[in-house]
C-alpha positions in Angstrom: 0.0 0.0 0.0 1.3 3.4 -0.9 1.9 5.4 1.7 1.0 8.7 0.2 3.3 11.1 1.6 2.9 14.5 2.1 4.8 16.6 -0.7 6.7 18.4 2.4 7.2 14.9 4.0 8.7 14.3 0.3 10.8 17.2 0.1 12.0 16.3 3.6 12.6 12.9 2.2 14.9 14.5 -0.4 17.4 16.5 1.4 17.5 13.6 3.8 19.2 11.3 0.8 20.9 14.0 -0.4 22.8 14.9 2.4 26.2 13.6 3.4 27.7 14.2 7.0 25.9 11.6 8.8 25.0 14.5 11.5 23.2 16.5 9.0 21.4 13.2 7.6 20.6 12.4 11.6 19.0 15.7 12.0 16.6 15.4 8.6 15.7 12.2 9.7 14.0 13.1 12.5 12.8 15.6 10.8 11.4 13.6 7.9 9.8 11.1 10.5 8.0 14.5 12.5 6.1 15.7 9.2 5.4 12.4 7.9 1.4 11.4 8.3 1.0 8.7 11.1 -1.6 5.8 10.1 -2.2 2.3 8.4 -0.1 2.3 5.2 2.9 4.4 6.9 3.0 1.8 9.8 6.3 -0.3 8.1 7.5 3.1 7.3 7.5 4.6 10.6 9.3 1.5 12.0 12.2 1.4 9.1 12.2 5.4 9.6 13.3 4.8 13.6 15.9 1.5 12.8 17.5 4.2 10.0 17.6 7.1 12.6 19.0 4.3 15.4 21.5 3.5 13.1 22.5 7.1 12.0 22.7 7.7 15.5 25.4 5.3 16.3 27.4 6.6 13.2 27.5 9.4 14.7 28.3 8.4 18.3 31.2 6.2 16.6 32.6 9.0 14.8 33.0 11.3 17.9 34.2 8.2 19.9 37.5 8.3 16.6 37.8 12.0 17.4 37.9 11.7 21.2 40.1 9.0 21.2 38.0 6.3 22.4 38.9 2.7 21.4 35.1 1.5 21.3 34.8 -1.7 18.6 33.0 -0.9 15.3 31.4 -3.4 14.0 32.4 -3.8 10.3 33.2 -6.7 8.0 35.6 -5.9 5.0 35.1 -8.7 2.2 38.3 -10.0 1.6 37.7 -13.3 -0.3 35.8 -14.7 -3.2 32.1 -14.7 -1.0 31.5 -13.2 1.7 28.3 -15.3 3.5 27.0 -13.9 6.6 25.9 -17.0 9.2 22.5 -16.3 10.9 20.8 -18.6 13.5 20.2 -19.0 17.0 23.0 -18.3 19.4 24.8 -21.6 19.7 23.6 -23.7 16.9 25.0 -20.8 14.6 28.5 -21.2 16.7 28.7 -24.5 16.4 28.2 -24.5 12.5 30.6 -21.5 12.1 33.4 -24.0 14.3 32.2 -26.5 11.9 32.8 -25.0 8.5 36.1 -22.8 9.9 37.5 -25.0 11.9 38.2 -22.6 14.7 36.9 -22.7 18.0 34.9 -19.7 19.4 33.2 -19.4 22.3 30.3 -17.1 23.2 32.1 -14.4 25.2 33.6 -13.6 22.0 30.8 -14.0 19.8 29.2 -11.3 21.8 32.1 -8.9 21.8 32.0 -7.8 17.9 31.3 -9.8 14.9 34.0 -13.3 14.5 35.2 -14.0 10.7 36.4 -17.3 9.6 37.7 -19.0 6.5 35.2 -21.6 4.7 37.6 -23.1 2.2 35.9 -26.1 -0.3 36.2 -26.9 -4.2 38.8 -24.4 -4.5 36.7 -21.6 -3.4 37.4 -19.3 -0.9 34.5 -17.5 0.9 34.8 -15.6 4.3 32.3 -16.3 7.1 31.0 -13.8 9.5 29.3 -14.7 12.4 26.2 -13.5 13.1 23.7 -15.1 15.5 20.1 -13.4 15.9 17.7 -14.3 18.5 15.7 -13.3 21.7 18.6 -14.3 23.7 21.0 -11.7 22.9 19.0 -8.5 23.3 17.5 -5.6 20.9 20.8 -3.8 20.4 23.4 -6.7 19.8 20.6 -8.3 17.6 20.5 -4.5 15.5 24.1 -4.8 15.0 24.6 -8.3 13.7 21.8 -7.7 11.4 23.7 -4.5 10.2 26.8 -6.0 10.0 24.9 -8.7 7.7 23.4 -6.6 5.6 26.1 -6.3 3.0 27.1 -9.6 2.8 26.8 -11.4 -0.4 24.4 -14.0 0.8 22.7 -15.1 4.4 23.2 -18.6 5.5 20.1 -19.0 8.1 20.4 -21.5 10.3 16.9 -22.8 11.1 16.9 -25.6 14.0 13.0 -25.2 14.6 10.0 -24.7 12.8 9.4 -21.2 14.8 12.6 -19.5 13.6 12.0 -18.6 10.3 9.5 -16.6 11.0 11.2 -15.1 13.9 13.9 -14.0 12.1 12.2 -13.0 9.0 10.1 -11.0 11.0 13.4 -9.3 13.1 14.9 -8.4 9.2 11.5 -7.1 7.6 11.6 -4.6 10.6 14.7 -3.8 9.6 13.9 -2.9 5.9 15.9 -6.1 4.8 13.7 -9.2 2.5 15.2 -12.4 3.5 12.7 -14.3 1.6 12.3 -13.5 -2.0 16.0 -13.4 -3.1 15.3 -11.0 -5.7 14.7 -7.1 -5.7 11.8 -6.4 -7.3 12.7 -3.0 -7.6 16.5 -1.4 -7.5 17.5 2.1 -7.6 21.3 3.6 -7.5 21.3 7.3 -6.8 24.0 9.1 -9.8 25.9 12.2 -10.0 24.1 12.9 -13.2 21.9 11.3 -16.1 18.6 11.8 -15.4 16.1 9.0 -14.6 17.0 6.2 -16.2 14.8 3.3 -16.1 16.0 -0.2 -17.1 13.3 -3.4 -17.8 9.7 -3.2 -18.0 6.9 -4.2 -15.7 3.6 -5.8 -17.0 1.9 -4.1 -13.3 3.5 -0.3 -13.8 4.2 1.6 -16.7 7.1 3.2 -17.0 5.7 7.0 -17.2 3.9 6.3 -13.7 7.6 4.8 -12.0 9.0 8.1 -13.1 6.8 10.2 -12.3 6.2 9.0 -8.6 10.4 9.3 -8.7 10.5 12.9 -9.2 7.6 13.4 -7.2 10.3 12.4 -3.9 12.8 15.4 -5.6 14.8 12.7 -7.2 16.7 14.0 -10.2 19.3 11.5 -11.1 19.1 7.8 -10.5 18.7 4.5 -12.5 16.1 2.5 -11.6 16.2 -1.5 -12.7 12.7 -2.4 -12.6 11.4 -6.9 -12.3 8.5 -7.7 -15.0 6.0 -8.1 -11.4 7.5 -5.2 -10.1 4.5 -2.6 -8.4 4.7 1.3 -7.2 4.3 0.0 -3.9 7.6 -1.8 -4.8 9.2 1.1 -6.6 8.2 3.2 -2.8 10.3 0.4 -0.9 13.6 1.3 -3.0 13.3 4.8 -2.9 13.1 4.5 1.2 16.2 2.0 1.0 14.3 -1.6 1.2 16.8 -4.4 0.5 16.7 -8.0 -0.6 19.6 -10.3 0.5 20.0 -13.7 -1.3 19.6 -16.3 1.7 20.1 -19.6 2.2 17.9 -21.9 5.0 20.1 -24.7 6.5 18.0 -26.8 8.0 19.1 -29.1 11.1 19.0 -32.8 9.4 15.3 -34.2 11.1 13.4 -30.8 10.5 11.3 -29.9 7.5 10.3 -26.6 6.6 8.8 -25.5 3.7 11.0 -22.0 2.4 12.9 -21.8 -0.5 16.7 -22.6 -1.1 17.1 -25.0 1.8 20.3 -27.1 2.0 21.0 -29.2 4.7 25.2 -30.3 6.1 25.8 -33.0 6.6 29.7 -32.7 7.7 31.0 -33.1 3.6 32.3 -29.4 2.8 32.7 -29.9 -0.6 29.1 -31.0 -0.9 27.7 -27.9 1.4 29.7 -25.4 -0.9 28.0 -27.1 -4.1 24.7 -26.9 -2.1 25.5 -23.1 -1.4 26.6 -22.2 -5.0 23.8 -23.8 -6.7 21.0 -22.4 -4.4 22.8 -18.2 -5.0 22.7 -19.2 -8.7 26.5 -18.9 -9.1 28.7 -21.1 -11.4 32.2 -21.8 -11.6 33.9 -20.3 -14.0 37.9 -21.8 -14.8 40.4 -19.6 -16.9 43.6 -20.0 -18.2 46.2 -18.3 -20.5 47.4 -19.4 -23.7 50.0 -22.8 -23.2 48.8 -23.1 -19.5 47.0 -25.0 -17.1 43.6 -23.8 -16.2 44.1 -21.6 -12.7 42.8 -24.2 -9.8 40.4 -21.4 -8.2 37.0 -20.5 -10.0 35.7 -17.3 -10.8 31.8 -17.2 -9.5 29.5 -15.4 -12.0 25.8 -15.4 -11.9 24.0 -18.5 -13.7 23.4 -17.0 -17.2 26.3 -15.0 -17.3 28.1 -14.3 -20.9 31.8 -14.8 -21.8 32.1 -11.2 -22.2 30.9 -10.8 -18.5 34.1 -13.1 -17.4 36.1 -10.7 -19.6 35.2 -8.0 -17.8 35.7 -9.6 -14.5 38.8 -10.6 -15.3 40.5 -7.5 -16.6 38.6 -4.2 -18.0 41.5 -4.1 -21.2 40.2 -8.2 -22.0 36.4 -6.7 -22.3 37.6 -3.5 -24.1 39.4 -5.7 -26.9 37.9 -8.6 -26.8 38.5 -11.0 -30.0 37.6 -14.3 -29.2 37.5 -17.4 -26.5 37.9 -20.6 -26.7 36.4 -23.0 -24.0 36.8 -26.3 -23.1 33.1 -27.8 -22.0 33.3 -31.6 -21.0 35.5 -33.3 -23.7 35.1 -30.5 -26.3 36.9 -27.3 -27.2 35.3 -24.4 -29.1 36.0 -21.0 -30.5 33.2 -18.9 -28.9 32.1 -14.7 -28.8 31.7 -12.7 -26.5 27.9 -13.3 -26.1 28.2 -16.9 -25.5 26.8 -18.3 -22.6 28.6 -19.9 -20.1 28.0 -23.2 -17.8 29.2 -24.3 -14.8 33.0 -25.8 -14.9 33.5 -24.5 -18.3 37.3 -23.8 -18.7 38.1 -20.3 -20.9 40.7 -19.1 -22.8 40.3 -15.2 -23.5 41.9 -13.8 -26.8 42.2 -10.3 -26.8 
């Protein structure tokens, strides 16, 4: 449902994303959230406005803490390796999987004390683990920060032990503007310098004159909006006020059934839990190699679907900018291949450029 915003809550809205300085964005905020009409439709609204200002709140507290001289922890995750999978569950089941995929041996102290990483290393793939537990048990705030510090990780692995917790911790993420469910945005939209509205795909439930329209009704001037063929304008709302959908994968304990999408199960094989974890995030392995070489032993991940040129690119920017040919080894053949050819998973690629 369309919240139908005020055009001052809008124009609030709009030097709100505009701004920078986290203080400044702070203070419009709360401003936003004062003007903005209180009922039904803005319920979901209202709640995302306050985790947003929560958030922007401790930005701020963290930045004076770095000017002061305090050595409070900050809770953030650089990616370093090839994935980087945030692990979600209750509080011990998710820290004995994280010792059981890492091979370290963490205790909860710890866990508590700022977010643990750890190395999950199978089928030549290198992905980094952060460890995230959500539940009742560790309280409002530490629960806010995992789930922040989760947010930008390529993929959720949801560890789901009982029936209960899925929708527990869908529930805990929705509130927090995050979809763990539908592993797809409907609806993205990436703020730019410049350009003007661009809007990429087509829906069969919007047209594209009433997207851009209800866009630069919010003062939005530049921005490219990548629009699903289901997506709606209730959908098209949710991205302008920062909704996100993180691919997520259920692990379910080995005697419990639930019925959600992308559910793997481990079963102590790594190998076979990676290939369970690249399948269900619709990756394939990609090998290359270089003229009178080997293939390299670690794979490149692309999205299923993905094009030879699209491995170009990811592999250096001057391959993709004079590209000639490939060839590619599939099985027990080898062809010459374009750039528009489609890849599959364990293909092996040579890249003539």
């Amino acid at each position: 449902m369309v919240t139908n915003l005020t055009q001052e809550a809008k124009a609030k809205w709009a030097e709100a994303i505009a701004a920078r300085d986290p203080e400044i964005k702070l203070r419009l905020l709360r401003e936003f959230y004062s003007v903005m009409p209180k009922h039904k439709s803005t319920e979901k609204l209202e709640l995302s406005i306050k985790r947003q200002i929560a958030l922007l709140q401790e930005e701020v507290e963290r930045k004076r803490a770095r000017k002061t001289g305090s050595t409070k922890q900050e809770w953030t995750v650089k990616k370093e390796d090839a994935l980087q999978l945030a692990l979600i569950g209750r509080l011990y089941p998710s820290i004995n999987l994280f010792n059981a995929l890492t091979g370290l041996h963490v205790d909860v102290y710890h866990t508590l004390m700022k977010p643990l990483v750890g190395a999950f290393r199978a089928l030549n793939i290198r992905s980094q683990v952060i460890l995230a537990p959500v539940d009742e048990s560790i309280g409002d705030e530490k629960r806010d920060r995992f789930i922040n510090v989760s947010r930008n990780a390529d993929a959720l692995v949801v560890l789901v032990d009982e029936p209960n917790y899925v929708n527990k911790v869908t529930k805990w993420f929705e509130e927090r503007n995050i979809d763990i469910t539908s592993n797809r945005p409907k609806v993205e939209l990436e703020h730019t310098p410049h350009g003007g509205i661009r809007i990429v795909g087509k829906s069969e439930k919007v047209g594209e004159s009433e997207v851009f329209d209800f866009i630069t009704s919010f003062k939005i001037r530049n921005a490219v909006v990548k629009l699903s063929n289901d997506a709606t304008i209730d959908d098209v709302e949710d991205a302008i006020f920062g909704r996100v959908s993180r691919k997520s994968i259920f692990v379910l304990s080995k005697d419990l059934y639930v019925p959600v999408n992308n559910a793997v199960k481990f079963y102590g094989d790594s190998e076979r839990f990676m290939h369970d974890l690249i399948r269900s995030l619709g990756l394939i392995r990609v090998f290359t190699k270089k003229v009178g070489s080997e293939p390299v032993q670690e794979p490149i991940l692309l999205n299923n679907g993905s094009k030879v040129i699209d491995l170009a690119e990811r592999t250096h920017k001057d391959f993709a900018r004079n590209f000639r040919f490939a060839r590619l080894w599939r099985e027990s053949s080898l062809i010459k291949v374009g750039k528009d050819f489609r890849l599959r998973d364990l293909d092996v690629v040579e890249i003539h450029a």
